[in-house]
GURO-766734 format. One record per residue (C-alpha): x, y, z. Coordinates in nm, 4 decimals, m for minus. Each point is the difference from the previous one (the first is absolute). Example, Ala and Ser with C-alpha at 12.3 -4.5 7.8 and 13.67 -1.06 7.14 Angstrom:
<u->1.2300 | v->m0.4500 | w->0.7800>
<u->0.1370 | v->0.3440 | w->m0.0660>
***
This chain:
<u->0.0000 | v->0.0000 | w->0.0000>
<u->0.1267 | v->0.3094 | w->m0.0493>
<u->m0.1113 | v->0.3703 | w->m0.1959>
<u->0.2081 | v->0.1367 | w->m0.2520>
<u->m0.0435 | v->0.3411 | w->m0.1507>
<u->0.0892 | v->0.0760 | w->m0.3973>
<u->0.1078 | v->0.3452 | w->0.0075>
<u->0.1079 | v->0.1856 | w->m0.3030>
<u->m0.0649 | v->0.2649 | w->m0.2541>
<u->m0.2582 | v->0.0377 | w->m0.2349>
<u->m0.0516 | v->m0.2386 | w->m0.2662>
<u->0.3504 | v->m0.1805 | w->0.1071>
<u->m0.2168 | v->m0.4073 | w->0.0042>
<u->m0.1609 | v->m0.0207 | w->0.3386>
<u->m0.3249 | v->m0.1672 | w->m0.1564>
<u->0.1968 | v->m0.2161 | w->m0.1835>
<u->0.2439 | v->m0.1109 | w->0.2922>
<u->m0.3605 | v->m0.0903 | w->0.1239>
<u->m0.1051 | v->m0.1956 | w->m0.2396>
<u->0.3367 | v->m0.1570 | w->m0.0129>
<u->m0.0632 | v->m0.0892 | w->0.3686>
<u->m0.3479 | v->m0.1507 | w->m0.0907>
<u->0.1451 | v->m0.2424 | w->m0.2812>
<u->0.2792 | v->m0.1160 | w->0.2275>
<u->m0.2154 | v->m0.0591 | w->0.2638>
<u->m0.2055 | v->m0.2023 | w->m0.1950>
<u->0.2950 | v->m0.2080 | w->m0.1738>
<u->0.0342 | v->m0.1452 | w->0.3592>
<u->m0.4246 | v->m0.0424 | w->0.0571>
<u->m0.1861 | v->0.0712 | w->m0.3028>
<u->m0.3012 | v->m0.0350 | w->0.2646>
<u->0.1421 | v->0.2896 | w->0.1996>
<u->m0.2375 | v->0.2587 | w->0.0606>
<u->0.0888 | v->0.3623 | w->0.0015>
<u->m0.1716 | v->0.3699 | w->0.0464>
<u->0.0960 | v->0.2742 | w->m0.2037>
<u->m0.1117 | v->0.3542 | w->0.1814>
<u->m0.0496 | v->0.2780 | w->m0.1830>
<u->m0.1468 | v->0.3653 | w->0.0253>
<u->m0.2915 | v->m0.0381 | w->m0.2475>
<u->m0.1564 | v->m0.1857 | w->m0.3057>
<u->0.2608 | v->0.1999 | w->m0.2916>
<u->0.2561 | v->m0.1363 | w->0.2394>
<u->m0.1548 | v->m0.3302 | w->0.0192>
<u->m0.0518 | v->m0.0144 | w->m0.3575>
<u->0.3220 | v->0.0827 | w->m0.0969>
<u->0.1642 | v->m0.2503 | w->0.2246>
<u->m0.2095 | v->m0.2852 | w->m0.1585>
<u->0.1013 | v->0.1296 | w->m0.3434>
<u->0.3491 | v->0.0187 | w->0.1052>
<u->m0.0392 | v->m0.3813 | w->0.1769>
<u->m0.1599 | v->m0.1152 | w->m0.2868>
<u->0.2038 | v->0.0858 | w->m0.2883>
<u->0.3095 | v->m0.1541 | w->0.2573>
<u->m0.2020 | v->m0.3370 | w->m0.0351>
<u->m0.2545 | v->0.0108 | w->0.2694>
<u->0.0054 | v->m0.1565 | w->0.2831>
<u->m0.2636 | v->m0.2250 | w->0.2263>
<u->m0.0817 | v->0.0524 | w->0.3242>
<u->0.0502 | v->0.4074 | w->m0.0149>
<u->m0.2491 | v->0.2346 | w->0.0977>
<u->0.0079 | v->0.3797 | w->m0.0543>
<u->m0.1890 | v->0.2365 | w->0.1539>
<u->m0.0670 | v->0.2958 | w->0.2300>
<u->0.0720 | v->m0.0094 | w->0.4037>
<u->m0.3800 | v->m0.0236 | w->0.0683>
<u->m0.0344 | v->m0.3403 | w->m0.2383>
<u->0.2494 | v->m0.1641 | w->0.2351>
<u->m0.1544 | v->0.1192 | w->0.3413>
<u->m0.2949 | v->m0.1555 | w->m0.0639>
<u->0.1921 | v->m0.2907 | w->m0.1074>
<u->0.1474 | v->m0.0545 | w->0.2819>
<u->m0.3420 | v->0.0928 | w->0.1660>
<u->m0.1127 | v->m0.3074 | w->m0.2066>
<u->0.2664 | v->m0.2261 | w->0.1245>
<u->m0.0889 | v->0.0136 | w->0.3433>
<u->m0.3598 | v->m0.0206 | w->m0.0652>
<u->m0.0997 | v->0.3752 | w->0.1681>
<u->m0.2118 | v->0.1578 | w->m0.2509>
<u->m0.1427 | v->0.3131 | w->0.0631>
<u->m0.1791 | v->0.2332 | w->m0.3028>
<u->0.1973 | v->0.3180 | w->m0.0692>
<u->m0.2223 | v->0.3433 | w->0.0106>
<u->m0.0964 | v->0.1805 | w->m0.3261>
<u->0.0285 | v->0.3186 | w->m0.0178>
<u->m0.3217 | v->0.1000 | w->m0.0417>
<u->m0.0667 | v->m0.1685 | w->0.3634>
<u->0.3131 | v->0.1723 | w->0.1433>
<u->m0.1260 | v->0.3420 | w->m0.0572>
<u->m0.2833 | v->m0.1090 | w->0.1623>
<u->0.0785 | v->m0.1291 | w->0.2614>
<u->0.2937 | v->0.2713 | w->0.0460>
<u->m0.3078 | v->0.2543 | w->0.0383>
<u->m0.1555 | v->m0.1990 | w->0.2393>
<u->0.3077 | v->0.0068 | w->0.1780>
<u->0.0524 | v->0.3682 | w->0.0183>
<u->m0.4179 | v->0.0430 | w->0.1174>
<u->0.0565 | v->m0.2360 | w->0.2838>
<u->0.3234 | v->0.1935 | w->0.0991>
<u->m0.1734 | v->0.3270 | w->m0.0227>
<u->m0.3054 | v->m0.1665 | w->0.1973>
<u->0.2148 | v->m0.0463 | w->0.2582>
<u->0.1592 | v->0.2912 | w->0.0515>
<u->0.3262 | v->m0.0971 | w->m0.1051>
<u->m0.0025 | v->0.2117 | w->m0.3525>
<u->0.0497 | v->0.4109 | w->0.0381>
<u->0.3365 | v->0.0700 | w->m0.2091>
<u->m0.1712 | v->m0.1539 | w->m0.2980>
<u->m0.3539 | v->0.0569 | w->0.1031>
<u->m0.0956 | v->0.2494 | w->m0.2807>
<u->0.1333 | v->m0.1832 | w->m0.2760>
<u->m0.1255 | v->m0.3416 | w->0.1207>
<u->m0.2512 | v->m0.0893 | w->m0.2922>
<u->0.2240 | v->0.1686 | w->m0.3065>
<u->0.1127 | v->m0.2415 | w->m0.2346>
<u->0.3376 | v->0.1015 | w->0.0191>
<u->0.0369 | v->m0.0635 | w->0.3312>
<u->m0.1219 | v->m0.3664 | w->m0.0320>
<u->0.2952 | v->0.0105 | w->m0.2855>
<u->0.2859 | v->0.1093 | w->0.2231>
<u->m0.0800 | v->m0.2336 | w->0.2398>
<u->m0.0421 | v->m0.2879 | w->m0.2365>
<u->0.3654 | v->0.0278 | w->m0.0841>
<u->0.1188 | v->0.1209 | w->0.3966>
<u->m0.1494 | v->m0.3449 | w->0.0637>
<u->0.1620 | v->m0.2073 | w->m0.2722>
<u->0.3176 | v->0.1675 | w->0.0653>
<u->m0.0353 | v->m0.1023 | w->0.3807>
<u->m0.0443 | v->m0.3413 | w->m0.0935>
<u->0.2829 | v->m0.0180 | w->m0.2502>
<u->0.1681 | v->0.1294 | w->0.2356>
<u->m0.0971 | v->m0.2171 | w->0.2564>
<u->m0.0417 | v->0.2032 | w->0.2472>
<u->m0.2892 | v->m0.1358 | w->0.2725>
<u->m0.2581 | v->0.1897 | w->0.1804>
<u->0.0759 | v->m0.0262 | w->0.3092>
<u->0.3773 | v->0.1496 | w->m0.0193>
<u->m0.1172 | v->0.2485 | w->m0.2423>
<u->m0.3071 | v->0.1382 | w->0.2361>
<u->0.2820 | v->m0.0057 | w->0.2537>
<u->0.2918 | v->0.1897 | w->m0.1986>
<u->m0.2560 | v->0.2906 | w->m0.0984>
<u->m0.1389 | v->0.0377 | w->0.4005>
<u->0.2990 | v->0.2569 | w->m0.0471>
<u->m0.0300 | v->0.1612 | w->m0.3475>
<u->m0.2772 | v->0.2116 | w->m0.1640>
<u->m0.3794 | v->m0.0659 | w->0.0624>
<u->0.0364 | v->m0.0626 | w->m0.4019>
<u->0.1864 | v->m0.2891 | w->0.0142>
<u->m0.1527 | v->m0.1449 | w->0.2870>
<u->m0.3063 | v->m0.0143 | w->m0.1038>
<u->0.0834 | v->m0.1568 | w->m0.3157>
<u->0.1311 | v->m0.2658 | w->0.2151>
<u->m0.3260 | v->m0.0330 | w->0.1571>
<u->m0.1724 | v->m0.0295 | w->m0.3434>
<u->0.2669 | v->m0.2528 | w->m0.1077>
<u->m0.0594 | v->m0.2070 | w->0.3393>
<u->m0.3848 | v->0.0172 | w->m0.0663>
<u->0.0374 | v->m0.1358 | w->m0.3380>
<u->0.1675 | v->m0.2716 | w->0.0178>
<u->m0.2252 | v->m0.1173 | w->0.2896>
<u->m0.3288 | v->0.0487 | w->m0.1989>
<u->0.2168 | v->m0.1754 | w->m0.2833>
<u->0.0476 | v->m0.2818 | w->0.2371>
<u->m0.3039 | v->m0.0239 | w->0.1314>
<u->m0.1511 | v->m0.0998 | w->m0.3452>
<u->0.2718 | v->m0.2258 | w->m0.0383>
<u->0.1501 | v->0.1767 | w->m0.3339>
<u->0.3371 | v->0.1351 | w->m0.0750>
<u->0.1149 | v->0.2523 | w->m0.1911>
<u->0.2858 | v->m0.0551 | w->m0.2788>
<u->0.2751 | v->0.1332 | w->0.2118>
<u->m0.1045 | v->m0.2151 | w->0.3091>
<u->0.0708 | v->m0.3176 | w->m0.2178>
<u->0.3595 | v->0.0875 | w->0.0589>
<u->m0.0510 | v->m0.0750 | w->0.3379>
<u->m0.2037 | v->m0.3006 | w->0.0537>
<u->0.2432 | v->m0.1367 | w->m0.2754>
<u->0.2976 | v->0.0953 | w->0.2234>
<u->m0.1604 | v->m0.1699 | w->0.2734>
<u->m0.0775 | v->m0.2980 | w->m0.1982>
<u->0.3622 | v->m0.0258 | w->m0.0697>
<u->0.1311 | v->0.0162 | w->0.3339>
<u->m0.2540 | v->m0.2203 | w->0.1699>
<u->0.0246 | v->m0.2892 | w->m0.2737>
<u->0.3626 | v->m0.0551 | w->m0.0514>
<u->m0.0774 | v->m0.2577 | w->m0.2956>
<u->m0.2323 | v->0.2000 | w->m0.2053>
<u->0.2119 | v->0.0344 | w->m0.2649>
<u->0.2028 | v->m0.2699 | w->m0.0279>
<u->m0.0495 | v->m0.0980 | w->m0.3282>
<u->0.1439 | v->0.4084 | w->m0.1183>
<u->0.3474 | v->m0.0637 | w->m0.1483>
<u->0.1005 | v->0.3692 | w->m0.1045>
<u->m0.1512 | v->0.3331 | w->0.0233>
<u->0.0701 | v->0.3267 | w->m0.1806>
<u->m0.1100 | v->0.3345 | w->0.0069>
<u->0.0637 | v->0.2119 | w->m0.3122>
<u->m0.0462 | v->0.3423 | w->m0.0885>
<u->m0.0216 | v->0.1575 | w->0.3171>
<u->0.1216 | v->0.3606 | w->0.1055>
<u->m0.1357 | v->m0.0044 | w->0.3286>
<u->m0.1633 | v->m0.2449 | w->0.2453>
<u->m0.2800 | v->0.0601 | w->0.2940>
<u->0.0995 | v->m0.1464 | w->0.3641>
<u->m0.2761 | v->m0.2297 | w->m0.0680>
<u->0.1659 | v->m0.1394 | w->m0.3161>
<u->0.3344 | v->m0.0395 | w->0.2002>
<u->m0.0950 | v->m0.1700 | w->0.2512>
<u->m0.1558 | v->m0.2639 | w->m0.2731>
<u->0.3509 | v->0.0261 | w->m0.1322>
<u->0.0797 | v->m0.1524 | w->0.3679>
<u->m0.2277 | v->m0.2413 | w->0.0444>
<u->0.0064 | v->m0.1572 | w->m0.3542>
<u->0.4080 | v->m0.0102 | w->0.0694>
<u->m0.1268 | v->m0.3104 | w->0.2575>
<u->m0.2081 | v->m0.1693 | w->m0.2611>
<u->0.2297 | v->m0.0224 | w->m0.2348>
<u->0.3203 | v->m0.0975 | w->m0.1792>
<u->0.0864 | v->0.3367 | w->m0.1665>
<u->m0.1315 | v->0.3596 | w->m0.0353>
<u->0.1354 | v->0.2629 | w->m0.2554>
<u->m0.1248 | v->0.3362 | w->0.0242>
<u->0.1455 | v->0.2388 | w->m0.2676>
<u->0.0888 | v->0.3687 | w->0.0508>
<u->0.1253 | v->0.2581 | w->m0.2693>
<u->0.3235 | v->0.1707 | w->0.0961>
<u->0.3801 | v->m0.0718 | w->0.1268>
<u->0.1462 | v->m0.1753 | w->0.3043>
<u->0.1873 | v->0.3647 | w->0.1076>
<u->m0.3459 | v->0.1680 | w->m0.1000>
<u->0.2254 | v->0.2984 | w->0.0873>
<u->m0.1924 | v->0.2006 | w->m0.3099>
<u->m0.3551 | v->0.2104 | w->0.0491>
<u->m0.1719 | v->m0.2450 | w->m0.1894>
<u->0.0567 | v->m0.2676 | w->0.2119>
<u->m0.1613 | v->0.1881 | w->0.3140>
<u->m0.2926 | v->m0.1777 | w->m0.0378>
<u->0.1327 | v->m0.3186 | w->m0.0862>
<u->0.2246 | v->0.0385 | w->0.3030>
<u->m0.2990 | v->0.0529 | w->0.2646>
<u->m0.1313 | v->m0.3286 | w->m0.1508>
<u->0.2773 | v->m0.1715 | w->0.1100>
<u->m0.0013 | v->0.1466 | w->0.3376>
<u->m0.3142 | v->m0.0821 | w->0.0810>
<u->0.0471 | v->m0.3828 | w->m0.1300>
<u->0.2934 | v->m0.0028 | w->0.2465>
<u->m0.1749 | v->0.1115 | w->0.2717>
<u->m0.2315 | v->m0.2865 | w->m0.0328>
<u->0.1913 | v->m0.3612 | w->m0.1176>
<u->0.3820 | v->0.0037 | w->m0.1315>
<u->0.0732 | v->m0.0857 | w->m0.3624>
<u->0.3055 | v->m0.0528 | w->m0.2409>
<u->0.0060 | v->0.2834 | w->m0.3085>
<u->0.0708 | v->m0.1187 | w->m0.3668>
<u->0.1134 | v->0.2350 | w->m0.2798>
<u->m0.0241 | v->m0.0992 | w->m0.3388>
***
């Protein structure tokens, strides 16, 4: 077991290293089963394209983070139906008029039923759960900010309790159960040979910490990053806060090409 990251420039073969990886893989088990992650369906397609015209391979599924959390969901038999958002705005308002029925809503009192307010918080609460940030810790971190923030942590508590209550999730909360899945159920995955997620400039805490938990289900996982090993230059800034954050979490061996 073990992650390695694929850092360097632009255009310089990461996919195909990749795909190199794949085929070698299989040379050893062509029943080996493997997940390719990638940022979207043009990435997804392009990586079949690319897999394809390289001679295809069995046993390889590529897709977005979200297809393999519920996968993993699946494997450990803990289904639970992911919110549209038609019903999150929904039951986001409902939120904010039991908040304000309680007394617990003044900062954002007057602005309560605009449809840009429902917006922003929305994405506060998606970003909270990418984030991974719980309720509890983050009602207790604002306690000493501005009434703004803490009450947004009261609306983010109350939603995710209603959510629970009628035992839904929403997309960003699949990180977590999956998470928990993984750690709980050591074997989940123990048919997963390789893993490899390409075309990534940036990844949420949630998605690292599924770096970290997939590490123990598996033989391999290859996560590729644009830049250089120095990443001395400005471009690289982002690519080197990537890195810092993936060390912060689980260690892992860089490969340049």
């Amino acid at each position: 077991m073990g992650i390695k990251i694929i850092l360097s420039p632009p255009a310089s073969g990461k996919t195909a290293a990749c795909i190199e990886r794949i085929k070698t893989v299989q040379q050893g088990n062509p029943l080996a089963k493997a997940w390719v992650i990638v940022p979207n369906a043009q990435k997804a397609a392009y990586f079949k394209s690319r897999l394809a015209t390289a001679g295809g391979a069995m046993g390889v599924k590529v897709s977005n983070f979200r297809t393999f959390y519920q996968e993993v969901l699946e494997e450990s038999d803990k289904f639970v139906p992911v919110i549209t958002p038609a019903l999150s705005n929904r039951l986001i308002q409902e939120t904010v008029d039991d908040v304000y029925a309680l007394g617990k809503l003044s900062h954002y009192a007057s602005i309560k039923g605009k449809l840009g307010f429902l917006s922003m918080l929305q994405d506060a609460f998606a970003e909270l759960r990418s984030a991974m940030v719980k309720p509890a810790n983050f009602l207790e971190y604002t306690r000493e900010t501005s009434l703004a923030h803490h009450e947004l942590a009261i609306l983010y508590d109350h939603f995710l309790t209603r959510l629970e209550s009628i035992n839904w999730i929403d997309a960003e909360g699949q990180a977590w159960l999956a998470i928990e899945a993984l750690e709980t159920k050591p074997q989940l995955l123990s048919k997963l040979s390789l893993v490899i997620a390409d075309g990534f400039s940036s990844f949420t805490a949630s998605q690292i910490q599924f770096f970290k938990q997939i590490n123990e289900h598996t033989d391999e996982v290859f996560i590729t990053l644009t830049g250089q090993e120095e990443l001395s230059r400005q471009v690289d800034a982002r690519t080197l806060d990537v890195v810092n954050k993936l060390k912060e979490v689980f260690p892992f061996e860089i490969v340049e090409l």
